[in-house]
LOKE-642515 format. One line per field, with one value per residue (C-alpha): residue number from 1; residue in one letter; x, y, z. Coordinates in steps of 0.02 Angstrom, whole numbers. Layout:
N
i	c(NUM/...)
aa	c(A/...)
X	c(X/...)
Y	c(Y/...)
Z	c(Z/...)
This chain:
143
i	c(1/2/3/4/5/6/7/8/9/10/11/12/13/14/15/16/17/18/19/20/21/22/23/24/25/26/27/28/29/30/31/32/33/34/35/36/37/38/39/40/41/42/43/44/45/46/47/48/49/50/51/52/53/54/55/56/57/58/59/60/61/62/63/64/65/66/67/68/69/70/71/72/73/74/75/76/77/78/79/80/81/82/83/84/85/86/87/88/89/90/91/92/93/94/95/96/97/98/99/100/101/102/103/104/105/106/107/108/109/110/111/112/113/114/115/116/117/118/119/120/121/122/123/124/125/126/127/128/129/130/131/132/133/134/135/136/137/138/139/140/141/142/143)
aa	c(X/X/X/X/X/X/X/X/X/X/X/X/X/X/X/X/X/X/X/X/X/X/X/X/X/X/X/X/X/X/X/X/X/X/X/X/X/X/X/X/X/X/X/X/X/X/X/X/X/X/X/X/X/X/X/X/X/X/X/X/X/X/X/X/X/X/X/X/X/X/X/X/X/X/X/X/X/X/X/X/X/X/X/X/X/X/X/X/X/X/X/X/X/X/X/X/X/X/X/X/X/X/X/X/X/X/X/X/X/X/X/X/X/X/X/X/X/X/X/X/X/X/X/X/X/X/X/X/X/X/X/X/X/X/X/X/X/X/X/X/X/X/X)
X	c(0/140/226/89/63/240/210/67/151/302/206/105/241/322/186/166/355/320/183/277/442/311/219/385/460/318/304/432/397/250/353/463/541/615/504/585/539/484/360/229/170/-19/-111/-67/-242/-278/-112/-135/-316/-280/-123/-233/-366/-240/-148/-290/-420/-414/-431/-583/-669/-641/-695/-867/-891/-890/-999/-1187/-1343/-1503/-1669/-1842/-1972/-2148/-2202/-2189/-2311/-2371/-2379/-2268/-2430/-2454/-2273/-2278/-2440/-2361/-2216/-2330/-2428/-2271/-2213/-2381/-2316/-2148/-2064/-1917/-1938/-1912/-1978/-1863/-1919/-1868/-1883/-1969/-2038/-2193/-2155/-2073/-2108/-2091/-1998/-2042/-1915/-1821/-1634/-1467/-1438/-1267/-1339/-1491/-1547/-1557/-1655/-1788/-1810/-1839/-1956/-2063/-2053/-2126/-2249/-2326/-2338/-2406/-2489/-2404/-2343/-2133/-2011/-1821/-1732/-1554/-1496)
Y	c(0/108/72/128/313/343/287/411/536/534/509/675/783/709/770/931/983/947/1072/1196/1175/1183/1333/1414/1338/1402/1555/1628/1816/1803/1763/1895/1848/2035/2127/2274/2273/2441/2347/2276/2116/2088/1898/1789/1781/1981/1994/1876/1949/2111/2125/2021/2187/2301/2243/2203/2335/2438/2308/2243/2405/2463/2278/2302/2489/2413/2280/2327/2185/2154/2078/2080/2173/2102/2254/2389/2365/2465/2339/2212/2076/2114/2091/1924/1883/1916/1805/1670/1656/1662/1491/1418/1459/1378/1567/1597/1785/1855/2073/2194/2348/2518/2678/2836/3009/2920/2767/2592/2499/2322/2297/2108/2044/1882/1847/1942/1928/2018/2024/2162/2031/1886/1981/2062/1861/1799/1919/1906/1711/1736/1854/1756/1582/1662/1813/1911/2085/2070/2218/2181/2304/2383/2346)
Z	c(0/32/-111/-216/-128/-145/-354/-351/-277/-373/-533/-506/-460/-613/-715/-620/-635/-851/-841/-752/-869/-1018/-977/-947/-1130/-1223/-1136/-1077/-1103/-989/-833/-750/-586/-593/-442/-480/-662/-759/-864/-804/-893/-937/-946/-1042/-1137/-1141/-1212/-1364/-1400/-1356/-1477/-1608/-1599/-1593/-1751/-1854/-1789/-1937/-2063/-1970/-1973/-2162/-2202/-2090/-2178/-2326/-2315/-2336/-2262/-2320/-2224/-2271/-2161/-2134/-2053/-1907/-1755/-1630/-1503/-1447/-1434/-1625/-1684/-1598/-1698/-1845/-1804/-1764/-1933/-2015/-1908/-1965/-2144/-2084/-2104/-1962/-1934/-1770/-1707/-1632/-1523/-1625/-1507/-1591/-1519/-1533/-1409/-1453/-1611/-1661/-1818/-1904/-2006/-2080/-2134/-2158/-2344/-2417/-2594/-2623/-2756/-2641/-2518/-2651/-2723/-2557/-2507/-2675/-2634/-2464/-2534/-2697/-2559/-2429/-2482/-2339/-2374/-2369/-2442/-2441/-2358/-2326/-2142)
């Protein structure tokens, strides 16, 4: 029995003094034993995202400019019980759509709408679609 406790224990401090010898092998600039260092070191994980936004920040932004989206509107309601009604006949119709709440001077709206297309086309042929098979007013517009 004792035999085996001292195989345990020598087995996970084995494995424990790898991890250690890893983490420092791998990375190295994230461990300072230097107390009396100037600069100060950040996480490990903020550091690799953080440098990842910094770097390619700009990129991401002129890309997201340029894109323009598309969805198709089933209509603006008044009332949050009639934007859900809408969304429910078009489930019967087997239509995902989904309302979100738009504030105006006039009090909260509720917007009904289906899909993110990137192509104005796509959009405007899915929206006649859903209008010729369901009869249900639909306009494709810019997001």
């Amino acid at each position: 029995m004792k035999r085996n406790s001292q195989r345990f224990f020598l087995g996970f401090t084995g494995v424990a003094t790898l991890l250690v010898f890893g983490f420092f092998y791998f990375f190295p600039d994230q461990i300072s034993f230097n107390i009396f260092s100037e600069k100060k070191k950040q996480g490990l994980f903020y550091d690799v995202i953080g440098s990842y936004k910094k770097e390619h920040q700009k990129e991401y932004e002129e890309e997201r400019l340029e894109k323009v989206y598309y969805t198709i509107e089933f209509g603006v309601f008044k009332t949050e019980e009639d934007a859900r009604e809408q969304v429910d006949i078009l489930a019967e119709k087997k239509i995902e759509a989904f309302y979100s709440p738009m504030s105006t001077e006039e009090g909260t709206l509720y917007r009904v709408r289906k899909g993110l297309y990137s192509k104005q086309k796509t959009a405007e042929e899915e929206a006649s679609r859903v209008e010729l098979s369901t009869s249900i007013s639909a306009k494709a517009l810019k997001f």
